[in-house]
N, C-alpha and C positions, 0 to 999 in steps of 0.2 A: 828832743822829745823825752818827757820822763818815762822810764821805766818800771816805776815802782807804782805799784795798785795800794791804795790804801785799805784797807777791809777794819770796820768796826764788830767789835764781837761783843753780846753783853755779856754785863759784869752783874752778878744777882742770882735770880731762883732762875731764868736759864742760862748760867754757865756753864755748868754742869755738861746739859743734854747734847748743847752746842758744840762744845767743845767734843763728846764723844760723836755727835753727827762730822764732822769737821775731818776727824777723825779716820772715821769709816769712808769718807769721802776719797783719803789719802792724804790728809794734810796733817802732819806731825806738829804740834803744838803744844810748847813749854812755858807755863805759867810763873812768874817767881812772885815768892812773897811780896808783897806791897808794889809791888810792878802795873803799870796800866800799860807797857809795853811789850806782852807775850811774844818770846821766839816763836820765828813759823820757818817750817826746812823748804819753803819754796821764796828765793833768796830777791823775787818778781812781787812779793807781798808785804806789805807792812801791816803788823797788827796793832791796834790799840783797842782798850778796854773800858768802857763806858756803860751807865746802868740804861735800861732798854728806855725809858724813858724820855733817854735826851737822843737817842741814836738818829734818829728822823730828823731832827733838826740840824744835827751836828754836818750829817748829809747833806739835806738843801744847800746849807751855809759852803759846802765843799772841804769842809776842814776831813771829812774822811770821802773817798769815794765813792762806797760800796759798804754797807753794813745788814745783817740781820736785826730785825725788830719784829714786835707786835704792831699788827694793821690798828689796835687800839692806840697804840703811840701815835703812827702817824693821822690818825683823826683829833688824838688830843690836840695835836702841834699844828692842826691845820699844815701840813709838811707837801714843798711841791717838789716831789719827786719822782723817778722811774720804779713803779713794780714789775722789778724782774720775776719774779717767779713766785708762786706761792708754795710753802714749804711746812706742810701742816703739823708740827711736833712742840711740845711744853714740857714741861719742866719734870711732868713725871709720865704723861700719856700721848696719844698718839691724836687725841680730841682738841677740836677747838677751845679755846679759852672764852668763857660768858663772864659778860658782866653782867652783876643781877641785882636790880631792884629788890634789897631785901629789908622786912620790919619784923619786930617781936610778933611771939607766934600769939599773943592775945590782943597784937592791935588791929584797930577797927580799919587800917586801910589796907584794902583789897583789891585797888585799884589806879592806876597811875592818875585819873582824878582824884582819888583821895588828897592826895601831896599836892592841892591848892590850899600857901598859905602855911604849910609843911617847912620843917628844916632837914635838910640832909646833907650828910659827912662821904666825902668820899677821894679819892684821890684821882679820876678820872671828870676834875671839872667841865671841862670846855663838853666835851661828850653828853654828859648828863643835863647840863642844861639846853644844848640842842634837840635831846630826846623830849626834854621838858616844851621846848617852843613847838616840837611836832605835833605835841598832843592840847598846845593850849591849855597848859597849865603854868600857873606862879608861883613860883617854892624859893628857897634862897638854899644855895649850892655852897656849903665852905668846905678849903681844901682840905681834907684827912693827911696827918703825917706818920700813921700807921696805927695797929690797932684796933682796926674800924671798925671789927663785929663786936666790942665792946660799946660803942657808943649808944646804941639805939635799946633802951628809950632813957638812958640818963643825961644824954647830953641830948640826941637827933630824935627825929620821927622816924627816919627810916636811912639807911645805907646805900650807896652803891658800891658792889665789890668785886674783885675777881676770883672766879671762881673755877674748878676743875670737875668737881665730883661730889660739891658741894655740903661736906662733911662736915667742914669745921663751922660753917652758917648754922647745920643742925647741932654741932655739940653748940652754939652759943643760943642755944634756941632760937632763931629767926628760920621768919617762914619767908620763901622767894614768891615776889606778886610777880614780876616779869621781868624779861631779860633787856636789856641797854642795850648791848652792844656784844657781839660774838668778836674773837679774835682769834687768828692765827699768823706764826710765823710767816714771815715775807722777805726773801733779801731782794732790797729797792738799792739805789743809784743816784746818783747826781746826774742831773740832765749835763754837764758840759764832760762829764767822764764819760756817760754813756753817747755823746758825740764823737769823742776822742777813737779813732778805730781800733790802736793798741789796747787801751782801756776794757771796750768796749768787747772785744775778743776774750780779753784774759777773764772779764766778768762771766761770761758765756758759758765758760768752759768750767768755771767756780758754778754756776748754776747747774749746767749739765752733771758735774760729780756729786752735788747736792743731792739734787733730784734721785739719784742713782741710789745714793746712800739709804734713803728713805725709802725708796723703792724695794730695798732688800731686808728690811728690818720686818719679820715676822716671817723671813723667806729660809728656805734650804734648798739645798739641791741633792738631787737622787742620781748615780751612774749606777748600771747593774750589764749585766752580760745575760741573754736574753736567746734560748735555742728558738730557730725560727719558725720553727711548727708550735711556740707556746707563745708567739706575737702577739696576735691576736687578743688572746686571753690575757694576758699581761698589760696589754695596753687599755683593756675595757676595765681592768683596776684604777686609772690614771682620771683625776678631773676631768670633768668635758671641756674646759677651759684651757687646760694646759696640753698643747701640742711638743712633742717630746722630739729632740734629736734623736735619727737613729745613725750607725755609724757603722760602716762593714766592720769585719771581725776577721783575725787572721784565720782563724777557722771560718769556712764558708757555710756551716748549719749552722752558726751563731753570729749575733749583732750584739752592739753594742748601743746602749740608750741610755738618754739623760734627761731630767726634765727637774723644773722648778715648780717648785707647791710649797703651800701655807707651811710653818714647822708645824703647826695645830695638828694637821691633818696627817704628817709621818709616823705617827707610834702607830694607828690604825691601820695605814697605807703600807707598809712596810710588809708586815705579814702576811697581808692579803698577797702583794707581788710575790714573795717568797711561795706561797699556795700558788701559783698559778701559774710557777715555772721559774722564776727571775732566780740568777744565781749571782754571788759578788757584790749583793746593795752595798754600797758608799753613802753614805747621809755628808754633807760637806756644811757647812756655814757660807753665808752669803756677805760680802762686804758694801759691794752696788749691784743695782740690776738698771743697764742703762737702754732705753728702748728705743 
């Protein structure tokens, strides 16, 4: 039986994120110069590095096991494989990724009928013309090899592009008629890995710290020592949502409590517990939160 998991990681605008998700998950990962082969410190994993575009297919085919990708990839690639987990982080934010139907902000189409008869540029072919047969429209689809908000109206009538926050469509002046196609993170499978029971395990478990990882991002965690006649009040400071460990206390008038809350919400939250009785707050950073 093999023992080594193959894991595809992309290579591009998320390596980055990935590699700090990955990261946080527990998985030590050294990249080298011109290397498609990244050390990983868990000696059960092979890495290789590929742009998110071919990871879905590279899967199916089995040449890697297990990879992250955009659910946009694997629609392009028509790709038959296992969605493990859906893993919703990009390249700079925590938001899906949109593909958008986008035209200069003084043309006349306003409407995804407009684009009968249309040319458009984009690098999400296969996608944009099945968005196109959903709606019974004829447009001609060619594939963009980058640069694409520059195209329209010197070369296309219109674009599809992806987008985050959709800045850089405004700095090129184009206005968004509608969106294509949403995308997030997904790490999928090969259906005869994901048969495999070893495989299949170590996948799991790669899912489960994932999840974890993301779980914690935006999170902290609170300990304070807490006299028990100021319970009460301490705890009516605390989210309605977040239920708080309490923990005896070698002193018997005091306990010990911990809970996890937004970081957003601790510069405010803080003070108020400090008012209310709480002695000893600890503010900690969060790596996963595994549920």
């Amino acid at each position: 039986m093999e023992t080594i998991l193959k894991l595809g990681v992309p290579k591009g605008s998320l390596q980055a994120s990935t590699l700090k998700l990955l990261e946080n998950a527990g998985y030590k990962i050294v990249v080298r110069d011109r290397s498609y082969a990244p050390y990983i410190d868990d000696p059960e994993i092979a890495c290789l590095m590929f742009r998110a575009q071919e990871i879905a297919r590279y899967v199916e085919r089995g040449i890697i096991d297990v990879g992250l990708t955009g659910n946009d990839w694997i629609l392009e690639n028509d790709a038959d494989i296992v969605e493990v987990e859906d893993l919703v982080y990009s390249k700079s934010t925590t938001q899906p990724y949109r593909w958008v139907l986008a035209v200069p902000e003084d043309s006349d189409i306003h409407s995804v009928k407009d684009l009968e008869g249309k040319r458009i540029a984009t690098e999400l072919v296969q996608a944009t013309r099945r968005y196109l047969e959903r709606h019974g429209v004829t447009a001609q689809v060619e594939f963009s090899w980058g640069a694409t908000e520059i195209k329209a109206p010197l070369l296309v009538d219109a674009i599809v592009e992806g987008t985050e926050t959709g800045s850089s469509l405004r700095a090129n002046r184009l206005r968004i008629v509608d969106t294509v196609a949403e995308s997030a993170t997904k790490l999928i499978a090969n259906h005869q890995a994901w048969a495999d029971d070893w495989k299949r395990a170590k996948i799991e478990v790669l899912s489960m710290l994932l999840k974890g990882a993301l779980e914690a991002e935006g999170k902290v965690g609170l300990k304070m020592n807490v006299p028990l006649d100021k319970l009460e009040d301490v705890s009516r400071q605390l989210p309605s949502l977040r239920t708080p460990t309490i923990s005896n206390h070698l002193n018997s008038d005091w306990v010990a409590l911990e809970v996890v809350i937004d970081d957003s919400a601790a510069r405010d939250l803080i003070p108020a517990l400090k008012r209310a009785g709480a002695e000893g707050i600890i503010e900690y950073p969060l790596n996963k939160v595994v549920y």
